[in-house]
Each structure stands twice: as structure tokens, then as C-alpha cells.
C-alpha positions in Angstrom: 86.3 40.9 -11.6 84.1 39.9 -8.7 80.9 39.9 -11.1 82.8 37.8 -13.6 83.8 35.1 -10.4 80.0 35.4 -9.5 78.4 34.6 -13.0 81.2 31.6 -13.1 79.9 30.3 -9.8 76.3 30.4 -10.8 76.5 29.0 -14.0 78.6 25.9 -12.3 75.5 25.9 -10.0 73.1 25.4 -12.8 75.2 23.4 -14.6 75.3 21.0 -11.3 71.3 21.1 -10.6 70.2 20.9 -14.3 72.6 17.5 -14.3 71.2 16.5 -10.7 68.1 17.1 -12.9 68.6 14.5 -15.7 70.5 11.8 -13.7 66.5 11.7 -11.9 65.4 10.1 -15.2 66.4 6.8 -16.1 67.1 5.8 -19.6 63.4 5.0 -20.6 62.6 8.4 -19.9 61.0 10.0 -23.2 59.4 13.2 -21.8 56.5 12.2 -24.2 53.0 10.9 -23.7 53.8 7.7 -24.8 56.1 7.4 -21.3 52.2 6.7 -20.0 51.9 3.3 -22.1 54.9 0.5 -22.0 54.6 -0.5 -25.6 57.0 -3.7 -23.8 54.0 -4.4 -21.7 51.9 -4.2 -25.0 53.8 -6.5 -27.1 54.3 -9.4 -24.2 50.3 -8.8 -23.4 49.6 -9.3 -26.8 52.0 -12.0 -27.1 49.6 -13.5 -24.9 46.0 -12.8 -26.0 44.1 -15.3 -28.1 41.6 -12.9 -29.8 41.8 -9.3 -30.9 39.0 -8.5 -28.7 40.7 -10.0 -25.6 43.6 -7.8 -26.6 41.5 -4.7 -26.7 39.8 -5.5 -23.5 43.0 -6.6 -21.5 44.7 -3.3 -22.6 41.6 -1.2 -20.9 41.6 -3.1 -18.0 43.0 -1.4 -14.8 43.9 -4.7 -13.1 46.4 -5.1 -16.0 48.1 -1.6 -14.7 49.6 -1.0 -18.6 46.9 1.8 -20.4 48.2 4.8 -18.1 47.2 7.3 -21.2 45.4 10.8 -20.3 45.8 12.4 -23.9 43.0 15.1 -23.9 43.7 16.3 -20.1 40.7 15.5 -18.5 42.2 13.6 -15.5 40.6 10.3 -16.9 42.7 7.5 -18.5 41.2 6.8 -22.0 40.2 3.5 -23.3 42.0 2.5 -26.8 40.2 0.6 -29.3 42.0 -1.8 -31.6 41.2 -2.4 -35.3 43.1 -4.8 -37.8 43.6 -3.4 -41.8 44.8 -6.2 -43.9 46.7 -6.0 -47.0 47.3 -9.4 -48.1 49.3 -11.2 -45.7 49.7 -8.0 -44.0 47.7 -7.2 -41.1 48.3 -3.4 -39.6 46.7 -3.5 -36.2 46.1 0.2 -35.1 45.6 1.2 -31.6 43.8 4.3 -31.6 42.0 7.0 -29.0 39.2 8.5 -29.2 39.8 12.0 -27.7 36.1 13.5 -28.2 33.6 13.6 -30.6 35.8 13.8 -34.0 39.0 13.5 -32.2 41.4 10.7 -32.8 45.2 9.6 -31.9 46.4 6.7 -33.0 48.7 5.8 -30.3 50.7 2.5 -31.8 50.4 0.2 -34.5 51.4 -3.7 -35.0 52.5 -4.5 -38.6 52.2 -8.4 -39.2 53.8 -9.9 -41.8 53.5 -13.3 -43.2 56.5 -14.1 -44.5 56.4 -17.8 -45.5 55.0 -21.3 -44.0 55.1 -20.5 -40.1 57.4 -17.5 -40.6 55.8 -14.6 -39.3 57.4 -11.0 -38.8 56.1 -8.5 -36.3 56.9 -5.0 -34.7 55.0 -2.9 -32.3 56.0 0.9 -33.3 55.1 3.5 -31.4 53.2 6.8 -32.8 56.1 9.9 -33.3 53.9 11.7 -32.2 53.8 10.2 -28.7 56.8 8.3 -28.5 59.2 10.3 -31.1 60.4 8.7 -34.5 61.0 4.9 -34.8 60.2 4.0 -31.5 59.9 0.3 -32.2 59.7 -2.5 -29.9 60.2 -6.2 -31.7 60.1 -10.0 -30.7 64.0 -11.4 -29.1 63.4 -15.3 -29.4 66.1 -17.2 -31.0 64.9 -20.8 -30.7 68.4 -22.0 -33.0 72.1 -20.4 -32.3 72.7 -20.4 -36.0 70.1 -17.5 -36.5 71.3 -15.4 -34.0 72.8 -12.0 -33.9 74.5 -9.9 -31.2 74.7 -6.4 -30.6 74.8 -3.1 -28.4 72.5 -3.8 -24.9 69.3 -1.4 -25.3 67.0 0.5 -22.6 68.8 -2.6 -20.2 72.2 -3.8 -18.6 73.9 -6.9 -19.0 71.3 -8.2 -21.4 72.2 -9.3 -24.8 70.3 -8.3 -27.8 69.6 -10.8 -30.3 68.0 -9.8 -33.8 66.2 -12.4 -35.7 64.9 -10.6 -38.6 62.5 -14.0 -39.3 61.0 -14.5 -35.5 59.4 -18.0 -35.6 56.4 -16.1 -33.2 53.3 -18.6 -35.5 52.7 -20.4 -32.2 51.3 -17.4 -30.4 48.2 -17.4 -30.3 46.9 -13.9 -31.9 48.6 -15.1 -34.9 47.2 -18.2 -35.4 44.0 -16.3 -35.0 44.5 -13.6 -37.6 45.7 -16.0 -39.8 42.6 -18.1 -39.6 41.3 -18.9 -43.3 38.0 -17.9 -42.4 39.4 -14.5 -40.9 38.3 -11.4 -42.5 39.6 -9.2 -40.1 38.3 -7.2 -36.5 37.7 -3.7 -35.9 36.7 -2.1 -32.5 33.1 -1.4 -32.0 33.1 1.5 -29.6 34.1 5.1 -29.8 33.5 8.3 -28.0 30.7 8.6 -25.8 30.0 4.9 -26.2 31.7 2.3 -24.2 31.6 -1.3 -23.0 29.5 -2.1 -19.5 32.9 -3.1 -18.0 34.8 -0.5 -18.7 35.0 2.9 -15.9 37.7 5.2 -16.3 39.8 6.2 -13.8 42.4 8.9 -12.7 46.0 7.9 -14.3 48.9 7.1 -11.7 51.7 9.5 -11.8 54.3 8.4 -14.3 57.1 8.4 -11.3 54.7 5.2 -9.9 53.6 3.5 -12.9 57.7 3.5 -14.1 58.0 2.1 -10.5 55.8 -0.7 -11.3 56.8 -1.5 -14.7 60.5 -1.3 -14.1 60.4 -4.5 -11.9 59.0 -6.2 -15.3 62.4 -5.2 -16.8 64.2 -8.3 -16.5 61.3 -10.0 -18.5 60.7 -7.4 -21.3 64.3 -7.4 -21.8 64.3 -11.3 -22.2 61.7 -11.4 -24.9 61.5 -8.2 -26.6 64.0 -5.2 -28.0 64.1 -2.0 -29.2 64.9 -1.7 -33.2 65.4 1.7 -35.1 63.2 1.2 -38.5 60.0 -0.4 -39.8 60.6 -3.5 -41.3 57.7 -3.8 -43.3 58.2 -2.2 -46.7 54.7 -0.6 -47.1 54.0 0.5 -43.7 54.5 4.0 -45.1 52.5 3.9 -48.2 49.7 1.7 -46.6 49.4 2.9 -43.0 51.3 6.2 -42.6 49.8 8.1 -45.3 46.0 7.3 -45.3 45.2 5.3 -42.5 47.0 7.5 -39.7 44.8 9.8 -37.3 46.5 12.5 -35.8 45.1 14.8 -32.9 45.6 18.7 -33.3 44.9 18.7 -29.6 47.9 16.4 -29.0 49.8 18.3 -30.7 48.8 21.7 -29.0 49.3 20.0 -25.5 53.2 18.6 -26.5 53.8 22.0 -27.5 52.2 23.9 -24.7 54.3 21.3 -22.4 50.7 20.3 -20.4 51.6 16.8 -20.1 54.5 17.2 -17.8 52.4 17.4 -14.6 52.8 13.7 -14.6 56.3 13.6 -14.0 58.0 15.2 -10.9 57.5 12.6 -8.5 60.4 10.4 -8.4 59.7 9.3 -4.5 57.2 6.8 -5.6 58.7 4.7 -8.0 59.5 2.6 -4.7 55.9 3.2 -4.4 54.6 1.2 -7.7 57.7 -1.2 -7.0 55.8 -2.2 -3.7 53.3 -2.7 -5.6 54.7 -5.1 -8.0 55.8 -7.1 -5.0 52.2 -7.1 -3.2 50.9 -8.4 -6.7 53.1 -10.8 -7.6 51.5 -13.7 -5.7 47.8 -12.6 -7.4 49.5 -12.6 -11.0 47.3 -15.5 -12.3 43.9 -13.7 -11.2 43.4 -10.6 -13.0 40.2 -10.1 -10.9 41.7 -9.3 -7.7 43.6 -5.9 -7.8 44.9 -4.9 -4.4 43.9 -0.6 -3.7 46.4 1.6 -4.4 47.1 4.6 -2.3 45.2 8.1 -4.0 48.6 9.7 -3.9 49.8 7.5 -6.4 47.1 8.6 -8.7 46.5 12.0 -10.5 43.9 14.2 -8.6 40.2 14.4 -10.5 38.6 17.7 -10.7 34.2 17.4 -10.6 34.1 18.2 -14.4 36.2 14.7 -14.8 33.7 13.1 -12.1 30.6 14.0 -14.4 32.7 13.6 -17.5 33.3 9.9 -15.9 29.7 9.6 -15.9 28.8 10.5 -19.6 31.5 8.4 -21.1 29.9 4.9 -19.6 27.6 3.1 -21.3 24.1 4.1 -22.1 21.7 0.7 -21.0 21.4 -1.0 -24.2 17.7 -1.8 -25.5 17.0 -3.9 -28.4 16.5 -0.8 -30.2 19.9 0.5 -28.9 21.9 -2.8 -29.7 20.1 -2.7 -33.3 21.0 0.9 -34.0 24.6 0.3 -32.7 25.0 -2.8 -34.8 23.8 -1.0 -38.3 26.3 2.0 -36.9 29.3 -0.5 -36.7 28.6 -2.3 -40.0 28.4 1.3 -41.6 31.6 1.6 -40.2 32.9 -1.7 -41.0 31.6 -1.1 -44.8 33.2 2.5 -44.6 36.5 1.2 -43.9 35.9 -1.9 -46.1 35.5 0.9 -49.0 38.2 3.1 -47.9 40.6 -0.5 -48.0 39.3 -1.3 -51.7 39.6 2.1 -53.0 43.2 2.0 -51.4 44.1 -1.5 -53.0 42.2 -0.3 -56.7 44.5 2.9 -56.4 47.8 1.1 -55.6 46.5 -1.5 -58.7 45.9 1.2 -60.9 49.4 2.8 -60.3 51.0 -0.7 -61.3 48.9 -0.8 -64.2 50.1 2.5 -65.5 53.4 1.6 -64.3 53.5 -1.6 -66.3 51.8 0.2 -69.6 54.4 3.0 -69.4 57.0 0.3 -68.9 55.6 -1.3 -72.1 55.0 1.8 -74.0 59.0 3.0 -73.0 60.2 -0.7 -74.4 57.9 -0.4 -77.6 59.2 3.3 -78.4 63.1 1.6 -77.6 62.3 -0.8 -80.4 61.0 1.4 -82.8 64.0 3.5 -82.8 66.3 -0.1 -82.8 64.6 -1.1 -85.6 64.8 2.7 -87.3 68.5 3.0 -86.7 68.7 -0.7 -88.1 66.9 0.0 -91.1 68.6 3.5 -91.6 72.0 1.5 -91.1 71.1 -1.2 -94.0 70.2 2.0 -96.3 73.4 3.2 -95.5 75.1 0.0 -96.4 72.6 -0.5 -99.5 74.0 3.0 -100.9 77.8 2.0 -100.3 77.2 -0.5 -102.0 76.0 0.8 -105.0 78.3 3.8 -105.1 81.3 0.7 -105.0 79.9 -1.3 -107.8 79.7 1.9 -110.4 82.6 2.2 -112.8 85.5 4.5 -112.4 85.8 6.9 -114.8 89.3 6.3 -117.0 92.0 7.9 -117.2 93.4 9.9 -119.9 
């Protein structure tokens, strides 16, 4: 009896610290990678870039406080390239790192569509791998009552979703960029080991602090974007999922071997990266100036990531460097260039064969209309004859 009341007691105790556990975790909480990049922060910074290569380098840069990602474990944020894959009036913008040599992640991809004259639809969804499946983030603007839906708050309180499934978004300017006549789309020119001059990694913040520090930004992600549970685009699968995806086994051996949950644990300085929302908020317009932040905020560096820091700037570039570098990125360019045209000759090909089977099944259909037809007028042809013969008389 007494060891019966004891195992009672203690499983009421673990019952009470593993829910003292949870209720440390607020609702944005994934217990994925992809807690380490605010794909809200993405969508309103690109929301706000002019060019693609902006984009790229506002994502990478530290002053901007969102790219927080440390995928490969080496204590060093890592910088993610951005390359755009158009399909017609589709552009797939793929935000991808480059993990080592001939190891990629693609971390989140845009899906623009064009929908009609200044009618663009857009969604920011995060990879499964990192953020779980259909983790999607999506324009909130209603500019006319009429077009507006209402629905269950997400990730927020009081704050009203509204879903416009057409987002009148043409004005920013990204868009009007990609959809430039003259555009023929932008792909990232570095990759491992090669970097731009600006660019310096640095040790990741806890994710207890960087939380802190986006959380204050709430009240304006809220306001413009929302969570939605499904691709919109009908060919993100076919198009992107399938053939232009890269997935890192290393990833996936760190998820499963739970190494990415020395990040969290560290809940006392979320008031920490809230300060320093508050201490930034006059210097918003100058990207330039970014106030220090205390090293306990940031994940401790080991000397292999020191030198590893080292190796992964850029080399100095010589005209023989920049000339090898620019044939290397138009072989690149022409690789993927090949890779999209055998794609589009592939999907033509199926609706080829798709539309000869289709014709082939509507000849064999008439064919056997026109058998049955002919074999029904023989039929007739044959009563007939039978009716007009004499009957034989009677006796």
C-alpha cells in the first residue's frame, strides 16, 4: 500500500514538472531548427527589399538580428543564399544553406504567383524538415471589406485573421522587380568556402534571447502576415518539391540525435533580447549602427569555429579570381538553366502523351460507335429482309 501511495505521489510530481516544463514555451515554440529563423521577420524583410540581392544580403546581416541558423553545429551562424526558379508566371525563390562542401538545406521557399493584372499571390513556407509540415507564413492586407474573411486568431491574441486568397501585394517592390519584362531571373553567387567581403560569421544568440527580441515585433507580424496550413500554388510539389529540393543527411542526423536543443534552456533572457529591442528602437532607420550585445546572450565558440571563421571569408579576389568565379557562376547559371528546360521539356512531353492518349482513347471510342452502328443497320437490314419474304400457305 505505502509503495502504491509513493508511485502515486511521484508520478503527480512528474506530471507537475513536465507541465511546469511546457507552460516555459510559448506558443511559437517548434522545438525545430527553424525556431532559429522568424520566417515572419522574412516575409516583412522581404516585403521590404527592392532587389533579390538586397534580400539575400539583408538576411545575412547581423544588424538585421533575423538569420540565427547554426545547422551543421559548428557554433557559427550560416549565411543563406537566395536563388529564384521561374516557371512562367511562377517564380520559386529558394533559400538554401550551404552546410560544407556538397552539403545543402534548403531552409524556406517563396512561391510567387501571378495571378492576373496586379494580382499577385505569395507564401513564404517553411522547409518540414526545419519547421515541420506546412509551416506557411502568408501576406494579411485587406485594402477593401468586401474581400475579407475572418477566422480562428493564430500564434497571437486578440488579433483577427483575415485571408485574402488574391493579396493585392504588386506594389512591393520585389515584385515589381521580378516581374520586370527584361527579368530573367537571380541566383546567388556564393557557396561554401566562398563568401562576400562583408559577410563574417558569428556565434548564434541563444534561442531563449533571439525569441526575446523578436517577440516584441509580434504586434507588427501579426498585423501584416498569418499562418496558413497548405500551399497554394498547385505545382509547388511537382515543380519544387520533387526536383528542386536539397535535403541535408546531416540535418537530419542532428534532429534525430536531438543536438540542436543546446539552444534552448534559457528562458531568463528573453527579457534580455526584449531589452534589446527597446535599446534599438530609436536606431531602427540605420542598419549600420548595432548596439553590443552581452557574450552571454550568444552561443560559446570553441577554436575549431575561430579558424573555421577564418576559412569561410573571402579569399582576396584578383582579376584572375573574379574571372574564374564569374565562368564558375555562369556554369552554374547554365547548369540550372539546363536542369529548368529539361524540367519544362519533361512536363511538355507528359502533356503531349497525355493529349495523344487522350486522342488515341476518343478515336478507339469512335471506332467502336461507328462498329456497333454499322452492326446495328445489319441487324436492321436483315429484319428487314426476313419481313419482306412470303409466308408459306396454309393447307
Amino acid at each position: 500500500m505505502k509503495n502504491l501511495i509513493f508511485k502515486s505521489i511521484l508520478a503527480v510530481l512528474i506530471a507537475s514538472a513536465t507541465t511546469v516544463r511546457a507552460q516555459d514555451y510559448p506558443r511559437e515554440y517548434l522545438g525545430l531548427p527553424g525556431d532559429n529563423l522568424n520566417l515572419y521577420a522574412v516575409m516583412d524583410l522581404f516585403r521590404n527589399s527592392e532587389t533579390l540581392e538586397g534580400f539575400e544580403r539583408n538576411l545575412n546581416n547581423p544588424a538585421s538580428r533575423i538569420n540565427n541558423l547554426d545547422l551543421n553545429g559548428d557554433n557559427l551562424v550560416d549565411y543563406i543564399t537566395v536563388s529564384d526558379y521561374i516557371n512562367r508566371k511562377v517564380h520559386t525563390i529558394v533559400l538554401r544553406a550551404a552546410l560544407g562542401r556538397n552539403e545543402y538545406q534548403d531552409v524556406a521557399v517563396f512561391t510567387v504567383q501571378k495571378l492576373r493584372k496586379r494580382k499577385v499571390m505569395i507564401q513564404l513556407i517553411g522547409d518540414e524538415a526545419l519547421y515541420g509540415p506546412n509551416y506557411i507564413i502568408e501576406p494579411l492586407i485587406a485594402k477593401r471589406p468586401k474581400q475579407s474573411f475572418y477566422s480562428t486568431p493564430i500564434y497571437a491574441d486578440n488579433y483577427s485573421v483575415i485571408n485574402n486568397y488574391y493579396t493585392d501585394i504588386y506594389e512591393w517592390p520585389v515584385i515589381v522587380y521580378i516581374y520586370r519584362p527584361h527579368y530573367h531571373g537571380w541566383h546567388s553567387a556564393w557557396y561554401w568556402g566562398y563568401y562576400p567581403e562583408w559577410w563574417s560569421p558569428w556565434s548564434p544568440y541563444y534561442w531563449d534571447f533571439y525569441y526575446g527580441y523578436h517577440s516584441c515585433w509580434h504586434p507588427h507580424y501579426y498585423n501584416w502576415y498569418h499562418h496558413w496550413d497548405r500551399p497554394r500554388y498547385h505545382g509547388y510539389h511537382d515543380f519544387y518539391y520533387t526536383s528542386i529540393r536539397q535535403q541535408s543527411h546531416q540535418v537530419h542526423q542532428n534532429i534525430t540525435e536531438g543536438r540542436y536543443r543546446d539552444t534552448y534552456g534559457r528562458p531568463e533572457q528573453r527579457s534580455e533580447g526584449a531589452a534589446l529591442y527597446n535599446r534599438t528602437r530609436a536606431e531602427r532607420g540605420d542598419p549600420s549602427r548595432r548596439p553590443s550585445v552581452a557574450t552571454e546572450a550568444r552561443r560559446p565558440a570553441g577554436q575549431d569555429a575561430v579558424r573555421n571563421t577564418e576559412s569561410r571569408r573571402r579569399p582576396v579576389a584578383t582579376p584572375e579570381v573574379r574571372e574564374t568565379d564569374r565562368r564558375a557562376t555562369e556554369t552554374r547559371a547554365a547548369e540550372e538553366r539546363s536542369a529548368q528546360a529539361r524540367e519544362t521539356e519533361r512536363r511538355e512531353s507528359d502533356r503531349r502523351e497525355a493529349v495523344e492518349r487522350a486522342a488515341e482513347e476518343r478515336a478507339n471510342q469512335a471506332r467502336e460507335t461507328a462498329a456497333r452502328a454499322a452492326e446495328a443497320r445489319r441487324s436492321e437490314v436483315r429484319t428487314s429482309a426476313q419481313e419482306r419474304q412470303p409466308r408459306p400457305e396454309r393447307r
